[in-house]
VOGU-3710 file (C-alpha; in Angstrom, 3 decimals, decimal comma):
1> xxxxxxxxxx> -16,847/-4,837/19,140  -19,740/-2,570/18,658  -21,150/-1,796/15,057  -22,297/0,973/13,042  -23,899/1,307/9,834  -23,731/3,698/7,391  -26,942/4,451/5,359  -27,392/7,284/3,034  -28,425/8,349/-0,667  -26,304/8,132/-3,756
11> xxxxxxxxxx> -23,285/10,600/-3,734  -23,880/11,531/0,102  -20,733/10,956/1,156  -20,920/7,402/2,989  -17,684/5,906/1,314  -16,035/8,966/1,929  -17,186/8,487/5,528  -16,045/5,166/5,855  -12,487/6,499/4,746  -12,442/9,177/6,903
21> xxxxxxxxxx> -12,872/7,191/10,253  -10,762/3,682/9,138  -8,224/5,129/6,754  -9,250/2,966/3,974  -9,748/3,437/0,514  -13,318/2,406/-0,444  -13,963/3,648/-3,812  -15,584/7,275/-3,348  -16,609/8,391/-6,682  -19,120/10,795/-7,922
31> xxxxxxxxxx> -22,159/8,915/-9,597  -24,928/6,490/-8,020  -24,340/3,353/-6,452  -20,281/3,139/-6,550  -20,777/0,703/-3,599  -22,073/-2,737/-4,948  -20,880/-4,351/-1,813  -20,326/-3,611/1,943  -17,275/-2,190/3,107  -16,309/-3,676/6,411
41> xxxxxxxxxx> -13,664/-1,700/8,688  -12,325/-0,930/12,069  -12,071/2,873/13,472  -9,489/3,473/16,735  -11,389/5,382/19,178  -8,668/7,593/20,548  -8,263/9,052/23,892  -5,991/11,412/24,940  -6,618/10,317/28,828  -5,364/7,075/27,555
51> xxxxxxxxxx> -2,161/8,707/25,857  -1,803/10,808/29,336  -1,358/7,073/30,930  0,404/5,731/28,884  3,442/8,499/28,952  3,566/8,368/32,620  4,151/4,373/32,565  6,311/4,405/29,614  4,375/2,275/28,252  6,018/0,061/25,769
61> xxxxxxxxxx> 2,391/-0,152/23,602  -1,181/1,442/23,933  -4,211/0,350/22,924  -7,121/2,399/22,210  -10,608/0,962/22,000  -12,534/0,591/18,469  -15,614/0,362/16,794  -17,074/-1,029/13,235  -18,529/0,443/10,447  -20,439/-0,930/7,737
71> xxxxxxxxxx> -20,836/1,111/4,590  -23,669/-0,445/2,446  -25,035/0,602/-1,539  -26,862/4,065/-1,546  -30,714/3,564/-0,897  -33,029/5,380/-3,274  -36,344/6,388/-3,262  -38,222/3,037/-4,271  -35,306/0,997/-2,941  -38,374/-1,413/-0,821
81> xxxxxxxxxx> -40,023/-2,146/-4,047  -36,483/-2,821/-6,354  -35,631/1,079/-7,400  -32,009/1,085/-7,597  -30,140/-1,619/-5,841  -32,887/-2,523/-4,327  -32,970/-3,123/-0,757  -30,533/-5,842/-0,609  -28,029/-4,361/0,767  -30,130/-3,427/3,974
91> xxxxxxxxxx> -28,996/-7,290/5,184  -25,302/-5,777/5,575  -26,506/-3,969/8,140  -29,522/-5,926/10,335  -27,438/-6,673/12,935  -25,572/-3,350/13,418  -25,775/-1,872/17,172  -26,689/1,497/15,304  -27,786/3,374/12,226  -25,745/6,274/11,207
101> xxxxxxxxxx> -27,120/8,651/8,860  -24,887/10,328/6,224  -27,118/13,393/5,024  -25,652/16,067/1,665  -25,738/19,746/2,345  -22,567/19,936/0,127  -22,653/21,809/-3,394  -21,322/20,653/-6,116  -22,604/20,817/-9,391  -20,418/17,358/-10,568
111> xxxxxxxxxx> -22,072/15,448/-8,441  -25,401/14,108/-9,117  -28,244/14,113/-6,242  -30,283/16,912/-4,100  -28,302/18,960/-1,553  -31,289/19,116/1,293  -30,251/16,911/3,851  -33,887/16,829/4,877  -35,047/15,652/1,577  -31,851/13,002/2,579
121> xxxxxxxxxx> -33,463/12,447/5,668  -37,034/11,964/4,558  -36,269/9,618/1,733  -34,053/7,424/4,049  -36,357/6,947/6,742  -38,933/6,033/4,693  -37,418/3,260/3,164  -36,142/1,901/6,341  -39,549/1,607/7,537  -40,841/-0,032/4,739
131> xxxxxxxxxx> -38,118/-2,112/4,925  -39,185/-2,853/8,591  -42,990/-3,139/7,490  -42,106/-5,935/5,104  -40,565/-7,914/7,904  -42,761/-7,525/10,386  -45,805/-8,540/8,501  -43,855/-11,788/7,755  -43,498/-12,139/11,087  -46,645/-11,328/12,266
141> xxxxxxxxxx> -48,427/-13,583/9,987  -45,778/-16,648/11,430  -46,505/-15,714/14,722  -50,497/-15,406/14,271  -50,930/-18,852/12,981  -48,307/-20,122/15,954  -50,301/-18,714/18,543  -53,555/-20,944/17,654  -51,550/-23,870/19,154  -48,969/-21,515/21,563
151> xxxxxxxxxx> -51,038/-19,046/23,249  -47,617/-17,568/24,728  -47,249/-16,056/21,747  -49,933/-13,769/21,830  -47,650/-11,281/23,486  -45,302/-11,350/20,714  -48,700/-10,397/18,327  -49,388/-7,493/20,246  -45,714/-6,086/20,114  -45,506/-6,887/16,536
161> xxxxxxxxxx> -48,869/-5,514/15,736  -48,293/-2,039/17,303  -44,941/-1,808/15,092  -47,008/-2,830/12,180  -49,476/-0,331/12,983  -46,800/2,416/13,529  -44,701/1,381/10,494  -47,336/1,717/7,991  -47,821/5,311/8,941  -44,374/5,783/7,680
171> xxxxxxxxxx> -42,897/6,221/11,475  -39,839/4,736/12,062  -39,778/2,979/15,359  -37,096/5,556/17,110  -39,430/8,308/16,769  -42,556/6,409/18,088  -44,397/6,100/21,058  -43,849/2,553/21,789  -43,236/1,401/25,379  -39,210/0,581/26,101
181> xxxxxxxxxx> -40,466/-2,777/26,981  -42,405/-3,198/23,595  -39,351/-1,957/21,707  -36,905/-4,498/23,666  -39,084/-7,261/22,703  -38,582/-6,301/19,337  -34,761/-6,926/19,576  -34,409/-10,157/18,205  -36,226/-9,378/15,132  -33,140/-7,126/13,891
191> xxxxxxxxxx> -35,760/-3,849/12,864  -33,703/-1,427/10,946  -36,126/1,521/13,125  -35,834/-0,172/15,953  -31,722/0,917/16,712  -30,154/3,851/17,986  -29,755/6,702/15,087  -26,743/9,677/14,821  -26,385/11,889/11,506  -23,954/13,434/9,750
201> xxxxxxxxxx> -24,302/16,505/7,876  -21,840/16,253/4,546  -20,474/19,660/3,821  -18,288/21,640/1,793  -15,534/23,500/2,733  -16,888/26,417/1,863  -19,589/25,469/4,342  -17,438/25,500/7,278  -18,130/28,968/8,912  -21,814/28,194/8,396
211> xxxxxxxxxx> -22,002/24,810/10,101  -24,237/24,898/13,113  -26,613/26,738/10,934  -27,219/23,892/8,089  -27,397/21,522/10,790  -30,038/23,558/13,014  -33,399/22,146/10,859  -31,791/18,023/10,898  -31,100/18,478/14,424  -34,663/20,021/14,869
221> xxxxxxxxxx> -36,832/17,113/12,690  -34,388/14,255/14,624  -34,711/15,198/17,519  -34,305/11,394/19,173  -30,488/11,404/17,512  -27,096/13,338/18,007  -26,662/15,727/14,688  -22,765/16,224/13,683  -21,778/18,625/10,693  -18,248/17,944/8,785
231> xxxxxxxxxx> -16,632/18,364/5,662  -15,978/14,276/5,464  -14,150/15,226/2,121  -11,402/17,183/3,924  -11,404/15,014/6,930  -11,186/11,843/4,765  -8,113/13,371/3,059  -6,756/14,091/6,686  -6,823/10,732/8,026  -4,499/9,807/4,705
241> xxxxxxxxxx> -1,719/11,695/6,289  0,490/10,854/9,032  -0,878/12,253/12,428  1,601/15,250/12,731  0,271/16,337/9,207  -2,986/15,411/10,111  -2,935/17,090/12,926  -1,328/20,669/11,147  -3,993/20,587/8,199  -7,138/20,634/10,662
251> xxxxxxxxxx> -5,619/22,876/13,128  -4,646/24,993/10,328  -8,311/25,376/8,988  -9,313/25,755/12,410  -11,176/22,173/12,949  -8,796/21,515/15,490  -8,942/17,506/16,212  -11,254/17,868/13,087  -15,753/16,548/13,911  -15,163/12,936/12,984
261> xxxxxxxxxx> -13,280/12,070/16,597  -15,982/13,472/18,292  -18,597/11,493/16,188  -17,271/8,733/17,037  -16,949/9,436/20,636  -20,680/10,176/20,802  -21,562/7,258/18,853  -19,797/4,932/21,590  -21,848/7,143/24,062  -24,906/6,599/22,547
271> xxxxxxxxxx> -24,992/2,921/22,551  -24,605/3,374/26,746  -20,542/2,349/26,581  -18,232/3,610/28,698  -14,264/3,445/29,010  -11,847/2,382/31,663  -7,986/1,523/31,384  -5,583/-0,760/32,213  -1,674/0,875/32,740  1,918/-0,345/33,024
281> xxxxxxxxxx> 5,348/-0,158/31,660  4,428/-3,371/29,240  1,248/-1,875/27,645  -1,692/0,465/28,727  -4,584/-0,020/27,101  -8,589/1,010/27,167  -11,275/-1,274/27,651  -15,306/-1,251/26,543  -17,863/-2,051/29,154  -21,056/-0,690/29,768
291> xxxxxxxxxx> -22,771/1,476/31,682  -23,814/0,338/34,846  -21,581/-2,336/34,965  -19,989/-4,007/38,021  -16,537/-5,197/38,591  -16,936/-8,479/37,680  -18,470/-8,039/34,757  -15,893/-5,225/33,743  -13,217/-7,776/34,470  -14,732/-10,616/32,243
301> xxxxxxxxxx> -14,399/-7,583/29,511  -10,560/-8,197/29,866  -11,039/-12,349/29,740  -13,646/-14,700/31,321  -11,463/-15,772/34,027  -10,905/-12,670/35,116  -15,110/-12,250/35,951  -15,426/-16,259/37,049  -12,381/-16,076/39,091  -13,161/-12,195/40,553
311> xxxxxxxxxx> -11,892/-11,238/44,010  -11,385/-7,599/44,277  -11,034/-4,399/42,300  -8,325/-2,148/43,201  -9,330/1,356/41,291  -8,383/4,992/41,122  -9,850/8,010/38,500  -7,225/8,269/35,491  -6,779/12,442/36,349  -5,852/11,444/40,131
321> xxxxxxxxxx> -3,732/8,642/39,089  -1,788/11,266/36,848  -2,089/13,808/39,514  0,136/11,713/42,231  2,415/9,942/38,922  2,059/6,353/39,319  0,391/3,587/40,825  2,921/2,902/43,564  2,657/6,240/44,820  -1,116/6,140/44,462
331> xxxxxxxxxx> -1,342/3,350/47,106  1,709/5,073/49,506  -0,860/7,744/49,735  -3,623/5,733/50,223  -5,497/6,725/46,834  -5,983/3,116/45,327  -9,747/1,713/46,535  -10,049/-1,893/47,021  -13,595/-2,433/45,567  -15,988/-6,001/45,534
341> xxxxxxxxxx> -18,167/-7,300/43,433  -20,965/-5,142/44,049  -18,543/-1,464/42,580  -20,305/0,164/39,746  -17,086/0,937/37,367  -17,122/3,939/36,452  -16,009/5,782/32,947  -12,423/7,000/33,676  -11,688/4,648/35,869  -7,798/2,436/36,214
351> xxxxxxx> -8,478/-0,786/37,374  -6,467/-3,909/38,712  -8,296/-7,047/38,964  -7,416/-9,773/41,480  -8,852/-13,057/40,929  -8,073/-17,028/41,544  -9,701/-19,269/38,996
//
């Protein structure tokens, strides 16, 4: 399961976040550093191509595909040197597969903190790269002293010198020039800078008309990052309701499946993962894989036997599939592909496996 983490300032809107996309009930409340330790959940990444499939199999269960969040303390300006919490809470989220932002535009004169998500911005990524400096100079100065006796690690000096070099100009690694190559090499060393980035934009309701507008000047400065706008108050209170409620409050203040869905979506997207489904009358169900994968590797998504065991791929596009109304008359058409190991699966895709461990 892939993993996001939230980072933000005090009162920006993270737990609220959190809430919004699980349906949980971290404590949101308005004064500094209400989070003293990491909130841990599971979002549902719904898909209404999987719901299509599911109807016409009568399927007896779906399953949609998920994601994690992470919701750490608020950071502070200082945080790398003990302001605040600290930086402690940065270990909740080393190992996340991305960093989401949670910027404030929102007013609201009860609730402590500035209300230029730049000034959000600017503090943030500031502290994650001092964060980052801290642990690559520990590194750096391991890896120097290894390389007198290991003179395969000189490569690892040169990668970790040029994010030294980079860090202490106050560049997070996302926005730098580093080579890919340089930046891959950096993986194992679990660099805060160093992982995809999205943002969202907290508003108020009052906000709502106005929304592409106070999100023009983030999405301008982060330019390396998708930029989302929502009113996570109203959508957190949304997701509290059952889904026919849910569904009536955003329509009826014109949100329609409301911005969090299609945060998430991106997010998924960004990290390079892509969707296909399994359908029948017992359960249909959506599956992560990414992109550029090939059938066997798709198939070992599902269980390793399935990958070790692979024969063939038999595959159709989910809107053709619903187009002729089921499998069977799929293949009495001659729609259903029989694919080998070498198919690329693509996002959309239905897929039977046939294997023989």
């Amino acid at each position: 399961m892939e993993r996001f983490g939230f980072v933000g300032l005090p009162n920006a809107g993270k737990s609220s976040l959190y809430n919004a996309l699980t349906g949980g009930s971290a404590l949101a409340a308005p004064y500094a550093f209400a989070t003293t330790d990491p909130n841990v959940g599971v979002a549902k990444i719904f898909d209404d191509r999987l719901d299509k499939l599911a109807e016409m199999s009568s399927s007896k269960s779906v399953i949609p595909t998920s994601v994690q969040f992470n919701d750490i303390g608020g950071l502070v300006e200082g945080a790398h040197s003990g302001e605040g919490l600290g930086n402690m809470f940065l270990a909740g989220i080393r190992e996340v597969d991305a960093i989401v932002f949670v910027l404030r535009a929102f007013l609201d004169s009860d609730v402590p903190g500035p209300t230029d998500p730049l000034e959000h911005l600017r503090v943030l990524e500031i502290e994650l790269s001092l964060a980052d400096l801290d642990a690559v100079e520990k590194q750096l100065d391991k890896k120097t002293r290894q390389a007198k006796g290991d003179k395969s690690l000189l490569e690892d000096v040169r990668f970790l010198t040029l994010a030294k070099e980079t860090l202490e100009e106050g560049t997070p690694l996302y926005r730098s020039d580093m080579k890919a190559d340089d930046r891959e090499a950096l993986k194992p060393y679990f660099l805060l800078t160093n992982k995809p980035v999205l943002a969202v934009v907290n508003i108020d309701e009052e906000q709502l008309d106005d929304v592409e507008q106070i999100i023009a000047p983030v999405r301008e400065e982060l330019r390396v990052a998708e930029v989302f706008g929502a009113c996570i108050q109203l959508e957190a209170e949304a997701a509290q309701l059952p889904a026919d409620e849910r569904t009536e409050m955003l329509e009826g203040l014109g949100l329609g499946e409301g911005a969090l869905p299609r945060f998430v979506r991106s997010a998924y997207h960004v990290l390079g993962l892509r969707t296909y489904f399994t359908t029948g009358e017992q359960e249909s169900r959506a599956w992560t894989f990414r992109a550029g994968a090939h059938a066997p590797e798709a198939a070992g998504v599902i269980h390793t036997d399935f990958e070790r065991g692979f024969i063939r791929a038999e595959t159709i596009q989910w809107d053709e599939l619903l187009e002729l109304g089921s499998w069977s008359a799929a293949k009495q058409v001659g729609k259903i592909r029989s694919e080998g190991k070498d198919y690329e699966v693509k996002d959309g895709d239905v897929l039977e496996f046939l294997f023989n461990v």
